[in-house]
C-alpha positions in Angstrom: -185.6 82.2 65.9 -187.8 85.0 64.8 -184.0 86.5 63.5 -183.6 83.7 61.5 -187.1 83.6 60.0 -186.8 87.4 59.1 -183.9 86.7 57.2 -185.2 84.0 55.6 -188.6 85.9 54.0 -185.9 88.5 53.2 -184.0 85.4 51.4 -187.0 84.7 49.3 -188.3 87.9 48.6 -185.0 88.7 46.8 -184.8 85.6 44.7 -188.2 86.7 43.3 -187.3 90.1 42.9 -184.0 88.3 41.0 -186.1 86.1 38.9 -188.2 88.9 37.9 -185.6 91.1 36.8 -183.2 88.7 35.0 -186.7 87.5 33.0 -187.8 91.1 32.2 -186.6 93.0 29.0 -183.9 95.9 28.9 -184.9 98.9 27.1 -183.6 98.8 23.8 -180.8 101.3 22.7 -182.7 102.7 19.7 -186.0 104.1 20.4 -185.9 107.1 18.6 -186.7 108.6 15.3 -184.2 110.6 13.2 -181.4 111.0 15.8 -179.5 113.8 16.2 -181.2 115.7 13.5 -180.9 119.4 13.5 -183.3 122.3 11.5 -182.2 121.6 8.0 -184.1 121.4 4.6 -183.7 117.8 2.7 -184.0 117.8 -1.1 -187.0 115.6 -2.1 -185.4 113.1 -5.0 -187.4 110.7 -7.0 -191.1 111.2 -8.1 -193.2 110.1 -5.7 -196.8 109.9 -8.2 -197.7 106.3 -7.8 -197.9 104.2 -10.9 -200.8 101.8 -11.6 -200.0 98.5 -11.2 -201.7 94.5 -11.7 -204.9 94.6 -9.6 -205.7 98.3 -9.4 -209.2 99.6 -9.2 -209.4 103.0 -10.5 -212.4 105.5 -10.4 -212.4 107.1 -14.1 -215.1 110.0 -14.6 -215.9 111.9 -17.9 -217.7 114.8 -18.1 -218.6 116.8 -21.3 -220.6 119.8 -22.7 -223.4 116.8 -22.9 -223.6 115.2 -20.0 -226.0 113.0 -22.0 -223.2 111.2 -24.3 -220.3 111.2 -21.1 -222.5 108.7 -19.4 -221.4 105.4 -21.0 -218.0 106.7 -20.4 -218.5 106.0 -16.5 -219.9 102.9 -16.2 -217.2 101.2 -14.2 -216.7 97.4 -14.0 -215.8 96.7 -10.5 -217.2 97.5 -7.3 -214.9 97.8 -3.8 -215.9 97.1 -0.8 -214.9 100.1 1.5 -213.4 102.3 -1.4 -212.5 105.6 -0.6 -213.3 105.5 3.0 -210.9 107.1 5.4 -208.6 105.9 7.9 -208.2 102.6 8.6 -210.0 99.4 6.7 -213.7 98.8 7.8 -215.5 101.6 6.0 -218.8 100.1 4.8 -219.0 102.4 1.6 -218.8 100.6 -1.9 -217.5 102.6 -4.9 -217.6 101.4 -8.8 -214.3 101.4 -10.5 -212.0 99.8 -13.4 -210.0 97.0 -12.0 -206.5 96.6 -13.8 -206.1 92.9 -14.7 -203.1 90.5 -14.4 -201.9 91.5 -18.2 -201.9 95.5 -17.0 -205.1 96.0 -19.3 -207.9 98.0 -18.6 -211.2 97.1 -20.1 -212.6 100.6 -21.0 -216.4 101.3 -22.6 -216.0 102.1 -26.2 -212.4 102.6 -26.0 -211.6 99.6 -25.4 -208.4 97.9 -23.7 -205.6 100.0 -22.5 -202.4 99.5 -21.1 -202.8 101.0 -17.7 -199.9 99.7 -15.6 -196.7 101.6 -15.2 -198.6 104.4 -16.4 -199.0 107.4 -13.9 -202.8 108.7 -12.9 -202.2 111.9 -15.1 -200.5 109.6 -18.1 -204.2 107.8 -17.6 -206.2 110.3 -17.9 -204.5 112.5 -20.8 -204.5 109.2 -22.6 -208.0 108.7 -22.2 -209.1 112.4 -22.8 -206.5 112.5 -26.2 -208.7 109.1 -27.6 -211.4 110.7 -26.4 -210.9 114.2 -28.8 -209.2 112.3 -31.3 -211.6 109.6 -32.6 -214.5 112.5 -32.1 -216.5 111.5 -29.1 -216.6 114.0 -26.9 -216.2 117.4 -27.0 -213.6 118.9 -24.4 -214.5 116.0 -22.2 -212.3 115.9 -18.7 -211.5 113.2 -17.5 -210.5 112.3 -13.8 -208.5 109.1 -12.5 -208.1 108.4 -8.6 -207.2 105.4 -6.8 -210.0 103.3 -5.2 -207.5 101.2 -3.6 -204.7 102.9 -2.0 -203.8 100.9 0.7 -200.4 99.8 3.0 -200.4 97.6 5.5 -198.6 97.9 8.9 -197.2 94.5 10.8 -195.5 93.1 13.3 -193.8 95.1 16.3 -196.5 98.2 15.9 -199.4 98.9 18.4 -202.4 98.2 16.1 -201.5 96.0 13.1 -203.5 97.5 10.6 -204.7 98.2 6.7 -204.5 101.9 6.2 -206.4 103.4 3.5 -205.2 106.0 2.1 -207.4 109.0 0.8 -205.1 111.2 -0.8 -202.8 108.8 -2.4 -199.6 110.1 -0.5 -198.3 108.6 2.4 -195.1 108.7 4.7 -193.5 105.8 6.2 -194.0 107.8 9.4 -197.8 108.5 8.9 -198.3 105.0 8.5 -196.6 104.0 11.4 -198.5 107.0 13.3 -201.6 105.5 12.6 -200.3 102.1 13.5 -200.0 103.2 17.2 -196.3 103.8 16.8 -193.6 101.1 17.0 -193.9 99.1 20.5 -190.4 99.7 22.6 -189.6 95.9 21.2 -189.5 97.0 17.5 -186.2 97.6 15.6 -186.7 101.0 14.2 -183.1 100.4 12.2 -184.3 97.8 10.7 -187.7 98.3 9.6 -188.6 96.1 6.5 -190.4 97.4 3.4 -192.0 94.6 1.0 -193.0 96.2 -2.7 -194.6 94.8 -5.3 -192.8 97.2 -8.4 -193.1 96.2 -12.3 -193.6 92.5 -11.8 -190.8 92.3 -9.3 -191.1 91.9 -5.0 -188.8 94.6 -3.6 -187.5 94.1 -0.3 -186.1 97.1 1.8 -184.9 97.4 4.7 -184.7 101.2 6.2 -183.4 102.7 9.1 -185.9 105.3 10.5 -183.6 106.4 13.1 -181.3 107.6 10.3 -182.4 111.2 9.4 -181.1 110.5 6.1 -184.7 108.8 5.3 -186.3 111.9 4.9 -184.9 112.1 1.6 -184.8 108.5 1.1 -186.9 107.8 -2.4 -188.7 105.1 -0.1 -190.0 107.6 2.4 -193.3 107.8 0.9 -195.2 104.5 0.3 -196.6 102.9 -2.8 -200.2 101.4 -2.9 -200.0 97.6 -1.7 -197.1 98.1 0.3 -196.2 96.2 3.2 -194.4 97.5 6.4 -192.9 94.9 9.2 -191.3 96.0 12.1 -188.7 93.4 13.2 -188.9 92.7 17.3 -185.6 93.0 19.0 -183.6 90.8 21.1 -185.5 91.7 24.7 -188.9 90.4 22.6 -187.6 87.6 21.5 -186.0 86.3 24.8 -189.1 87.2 26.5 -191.2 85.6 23.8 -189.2 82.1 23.3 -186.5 81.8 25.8 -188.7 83.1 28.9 -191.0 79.5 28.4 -188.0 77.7 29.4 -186.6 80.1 31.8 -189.5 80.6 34.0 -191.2 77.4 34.6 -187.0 76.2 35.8 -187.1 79.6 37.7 -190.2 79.3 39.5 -190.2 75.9 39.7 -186.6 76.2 41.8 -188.2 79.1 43.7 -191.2 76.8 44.6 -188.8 74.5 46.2 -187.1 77.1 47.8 -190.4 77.9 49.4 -191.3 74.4 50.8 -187.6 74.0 52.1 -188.3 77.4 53.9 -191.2 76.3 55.7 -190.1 72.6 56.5 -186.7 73.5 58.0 -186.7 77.2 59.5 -190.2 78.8 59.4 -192.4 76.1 61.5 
């Protein structure tokens, strides 16, 4: 008897152990970045200055032999919540700036409106200063431009979804992600989507960071507003969706198990 009761725990300790492992997720076959890369130099293509684009807000100072009469010239229009702080979003700090409106203008003292989108910062800014010299109202004034807004945004599959601001207006795909926590073992890093907002069109991307090829890919560094999803993969979505059927049947059956244990062998 005591035979037969040993064997039957044993019985029911496996099934659970069973259950268990057929519900839990195998590790995926791509978790690493820029396989089988060896010590090579990539050539950097593209231009990777950001352009201003539809709901910018830019910091624009002037100086001048007189600081007196560069003044006006700074009086920005738009305040931003958190501008310029480091890191991620939740800086307190508030910094005045120019916002760029839905037509690309820019509503600029004295100057008036200019055409700011698709422009880069230093296009800005030697526009401004040639105006500036031309119609005679400063004298060797220079002029600074800087994003108050540079932002991306990190989604899905990552360890901290986040808003990452972005200080010095350059950015990697794989500094984001850094500060993001890293992709979870259930993200996709083949198939990492890349949503753009780029001359009045949405760009969708997908890239593949365990190619090493995205090193020189002309999406490797990221834009201001840009948004970065990391698809789950098969494991997260079985144990996300399919495991609420599966395991209530599972542990339902082993519930039964249990009672038919105890009524028939173990009393």
């Amino acid at each position: 008897m005591r035979f037969r009761k040993e064997s039957c725990l044993k019985l029911l300790i496996g099934s659970i152990i069973f259950s268990l492992l057929i519900t839990s997720c195998a590790a995926p076959k791509n978790t690493l970045y820029l396989e089988n890369i060896r010590d090579t130099t990539f050539a950097v293509s593209g231009n990777f200055e950001p352009l201003i684009q539809k709901n910018d807000v830019l910091q624009i100072n002037v100086s001048s032999l007189n600081p007196e009469d560069a003044v006006i010239y700074n009086a920005s229009n738009t305040v931003v919540p958190g501008g310029g702080g480091g890191g991620t979003s939740g800086s307190s700090a508030a910094l005045g700036g120019f916002l760029v409106d839905q037509q690309g203008m820019l509503q600029y003292p004295v100057l008036g409106p200019i055409k700011a989108e698709g422009l880069t910062k230093k296009g800005l800014t030697d526009y401004i200063r040639g105006q500036l010299v031309d119609r005679k109202l400063l004298v060797d004034p220079v002029v600074s431009v800087r994003f108050l807004n540079y932002r991306v945004t990190l989604l899905g599959e990552v360890t901290r979804p986040t808003v990452v601001n972005v200080t010095n207006e350059k950015i990697s795909i794989l500094e984001a992600i850094g500060m993001a926590g890293d992709i979870t073992v259930y993200g996709k890093k083949e198939n990492v989507l890349l949503i753009r907002d780029q001359e009045g069109q949405r760009l969708i991307k997908r890239l593949n960071l365990n190619d090493k090829n995205i090193l020189a890919s002309p999406y490797y560094y990221l834009q201001s507003n840009d948004i970065v999803y990391v698809e789950p993969n098969k494991a997260k979505q079985f144990t996300g969706e399919k495991s609420r059927v599966v395991l209530p049947i599972i542990f339902s059956g082993l519930s039964l198990l249990v009672i038919i244990l105890d009524r028939l062998v173990l009393r």
